[in-house]
Structure formats: C-alpha cells, structure tokens
N, C-alpha and C positions, 0 to 999 in steps of 0.2 A: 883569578881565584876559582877554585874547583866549585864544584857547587857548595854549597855550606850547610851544615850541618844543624846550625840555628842562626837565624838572622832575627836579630830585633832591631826597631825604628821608632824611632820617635817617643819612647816611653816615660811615662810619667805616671807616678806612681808615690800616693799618700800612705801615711799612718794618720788616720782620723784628720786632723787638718793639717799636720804636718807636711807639706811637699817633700819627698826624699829624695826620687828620679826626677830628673826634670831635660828632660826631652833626650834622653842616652841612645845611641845608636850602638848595637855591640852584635859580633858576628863571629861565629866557628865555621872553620873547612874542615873537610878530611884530614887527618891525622897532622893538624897545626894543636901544639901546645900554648896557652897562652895563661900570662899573669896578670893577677887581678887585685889594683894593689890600691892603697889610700891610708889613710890614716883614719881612726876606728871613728867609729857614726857618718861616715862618706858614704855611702849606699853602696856598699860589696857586696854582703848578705843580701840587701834588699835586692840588688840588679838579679841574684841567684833566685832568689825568690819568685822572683815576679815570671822569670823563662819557665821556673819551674809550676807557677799556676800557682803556689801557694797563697803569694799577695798578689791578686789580681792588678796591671796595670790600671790607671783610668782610661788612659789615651794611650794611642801607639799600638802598634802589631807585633806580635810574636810568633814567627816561624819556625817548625823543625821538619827538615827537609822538605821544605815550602809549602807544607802543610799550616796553615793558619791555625794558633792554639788558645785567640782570646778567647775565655770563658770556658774552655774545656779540664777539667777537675785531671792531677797533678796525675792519676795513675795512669791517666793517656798520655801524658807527656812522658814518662818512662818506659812504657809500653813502646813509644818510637825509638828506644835506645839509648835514654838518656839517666845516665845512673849518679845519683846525689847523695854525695856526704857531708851531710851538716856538720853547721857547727855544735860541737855536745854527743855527737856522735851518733845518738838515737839505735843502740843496739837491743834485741830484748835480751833485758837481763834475766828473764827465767829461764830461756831457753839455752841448752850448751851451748858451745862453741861449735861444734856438729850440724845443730841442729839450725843457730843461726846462718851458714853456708847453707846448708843443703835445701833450706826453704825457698832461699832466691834462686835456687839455678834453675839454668835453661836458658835455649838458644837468644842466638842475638837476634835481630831482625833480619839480616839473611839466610838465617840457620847456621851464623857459626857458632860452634862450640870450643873454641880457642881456650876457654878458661875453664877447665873442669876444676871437682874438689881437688883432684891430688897436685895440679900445676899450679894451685893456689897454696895449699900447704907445702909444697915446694918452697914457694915465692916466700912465706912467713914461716921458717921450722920453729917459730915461735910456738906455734898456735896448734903445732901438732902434740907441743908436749902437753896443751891446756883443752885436748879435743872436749872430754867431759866434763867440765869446769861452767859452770851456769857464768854467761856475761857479767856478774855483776862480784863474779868471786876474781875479775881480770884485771891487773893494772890498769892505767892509762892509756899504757901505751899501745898494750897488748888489745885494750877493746879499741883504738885505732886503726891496727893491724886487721882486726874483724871486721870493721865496716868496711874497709878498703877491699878487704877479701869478697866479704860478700858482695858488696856492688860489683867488682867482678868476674862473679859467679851470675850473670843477669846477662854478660858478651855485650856490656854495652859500647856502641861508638862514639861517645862521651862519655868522661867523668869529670865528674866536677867535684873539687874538694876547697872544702870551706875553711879556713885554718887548718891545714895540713901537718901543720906541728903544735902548735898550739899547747902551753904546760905540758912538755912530754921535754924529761931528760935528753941533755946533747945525744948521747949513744942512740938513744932510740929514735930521738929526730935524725939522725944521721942513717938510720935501716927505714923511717919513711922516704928520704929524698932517694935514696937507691932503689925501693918502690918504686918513685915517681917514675925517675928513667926507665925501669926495666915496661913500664906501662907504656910511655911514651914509647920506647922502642918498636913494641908490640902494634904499635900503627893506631891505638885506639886514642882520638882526641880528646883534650884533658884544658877545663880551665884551675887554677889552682889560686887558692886565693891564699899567702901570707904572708907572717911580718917580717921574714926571713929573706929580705930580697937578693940579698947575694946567693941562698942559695936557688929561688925561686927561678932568677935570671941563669943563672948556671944550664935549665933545664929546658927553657921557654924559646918559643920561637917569636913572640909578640907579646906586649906587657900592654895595657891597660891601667892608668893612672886615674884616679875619682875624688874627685875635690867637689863638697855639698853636689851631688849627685849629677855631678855633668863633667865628661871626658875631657881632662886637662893635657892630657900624655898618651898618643899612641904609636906606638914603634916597637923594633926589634930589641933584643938585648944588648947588641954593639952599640947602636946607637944611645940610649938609655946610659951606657956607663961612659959613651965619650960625652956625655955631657952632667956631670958630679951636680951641676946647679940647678937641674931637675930633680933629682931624688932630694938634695936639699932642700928646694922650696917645698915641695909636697908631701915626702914621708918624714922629713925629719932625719936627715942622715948627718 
C-alpha cells in the first residue's frame, strides 16, 4: 500500500461512559475510495469523528500522512487536506451559495488548484442557477450539492462524506453518486459512509463493515457481493 493518507490504530473512543470504538484499526491510500458501512449507532459517525479530532479518541493513534493528530483541534486536521461533510450538512445558511464556495477555496496542500469555483459549478449546474439564494432558501438536495462543492473548493486529498444521500429524492441521489465518481475519478481519496450499499459498492474500491464499534468486514467490492451472507448478517439486506 502507498503511503496512506490517514492511518488510525487501536482506537477507542467513548460518549460519557458509553464505549463506541473499541479498538478499530481503519486506514486511507492515495486515491483508494473506500465504504463505510454498518447499520445506524455502529460507530460510522463516531470513527469520522474521532480522525477528524471532533470526539477525541481515549486510546489509540491517529495519523495523517503520518503526522500524529491526537489532541490537535479538527482545523489542523483539515488544514492536512482532509475535507469533511457531515452528516446534517452544516452549510451557512446566511451566507449565498457564492459566498459559501468562495470562502473555502484555496490550494490543496501541494498547491493544487484542481477544483476552482467554475469546475465546481460545472460539476453542480444545479447551483449555478441558485448562486444568490442564502443556504437556507436551497432544497436538500441542492444544500448537499453545496457542501460537496465547497469541500472541494479546499483541493482536499480526502473527502469524507457522511451519508452521501441521506433524505434526498432518487433523481437527486442519483446526480450525488455521479458526483462521487467524477471525485473518485479526479484521483482525490474519498471515504463515504451510506445506506445505499449497492450504490456505494458500485463506486468503492474497499468497504469497511462496523458492528458495536469493531471491524466485522474488510474487503473489496467483488468480494463483498460474492458473499450475499455478509451484507445479510450485518446491514440487513
């Protein structure tokens, strides 16, 4: 494997006495897409969280590009190139659609500028018809379209997306997964967390399975669909 672009070990990781993680090993390369999948209170969110400094692990190490990140607060972990869309979306709603791109851009951590505003409006002509439109005047869909946009307008070499479709109309979940690919294509590594596993696997190069906070399933997507009585025991299919 190339060098990796986040390696975590060993993590373990509470809400108040709750255990959630409980000792997860999870790691990204250079431009591997990978899915992040469980069935809902598995620790998805939480494993995102915890890479991203939000919920600090207790135990275990977090690496981006083998920079050690325990205790260092989330805006240096994006700062390394690490661009995160939660779940809920977290766009500002006062500010336009304009104004929500143009505030994140800027180069990646090598200096590329691969995603300016107009390759991004490109990617969404959604979003060009709504450039003046305050976030909160935007569909669902449309303020997904946004976050995705804006994160990469930041040239990160990860994205991470937390329910990627999540209550958003078939047609419109169907212009995010065509998102995903044209991202994946674009070389930039992407974890993607949702319930949509057929199409998630469609897009992934490695899945990731989390049953009470510990790696149950780790493989490609071939292997994942020759085997039907893994996604049964664990998502529910």
């Amino acid at each position: 494997m190339s060098e990796l672009l986040i390696n975590a070990q060993g993590l373990n990781t509470y809400y108040g006495a709750s255990h959630i993680l409980r000792g997860i090993d999870f790691a990204v390369a250079h431009g591997e897409t990978i899915g992040l999948m469980g069935r809902n209170g598995m620790g998805k969110s939480t494993l995102l969280k915890s890479i991203m400094g939000i919920v600090p692990p207790q135990s275990g190490t977090v690496q981006i590009k083998g920079q050690t990140m325990n205790g260092r607060p989330t805006f240096e972990v994006a700062q390394l190139g690490i661009a995160y869309v939660p779940e809920g979306r977290g766009i500002f709603g006062n500010l336009s659609v304009v104004e929500n791109l143009k505030m994140a851009a800027r180069a990646g951590t090598r200096g590329q500028r691969d995603w300016t505003y107009e390759r991004v409006l490109e990617t969404f002509p959604r979003l060009t018809e709504r450039l003046n439109h305050g976030g909160q005047q935007l569909s669902g869909g449309e303020q997904q379209m946004l976050t995705i946009g804006r994160a990469l307008m930041t040239n990160p070499d990860v994205l991470i997306l937390d329910e990627a479709t999540e209550g958003l109309a078939p047609l419109i979940a169907r212009e995010i997964w065509r998102i995903c690919s044209l991202i994946k294509d674009s070389g930039i590594s992407a974890i993607i967390v949702d319930k949509n596993w057929k199409h998630v696997t469609q897009i992934t190069d490695r899945n990731v399975i989390l049953v009470k906070g510990q790696v149950v399933f780790e493989g490609t997507s071939q292997t994942l669909h020759s085997d039907p009585s893994v996604m049964e025991q664990h998502l529910g299919v």
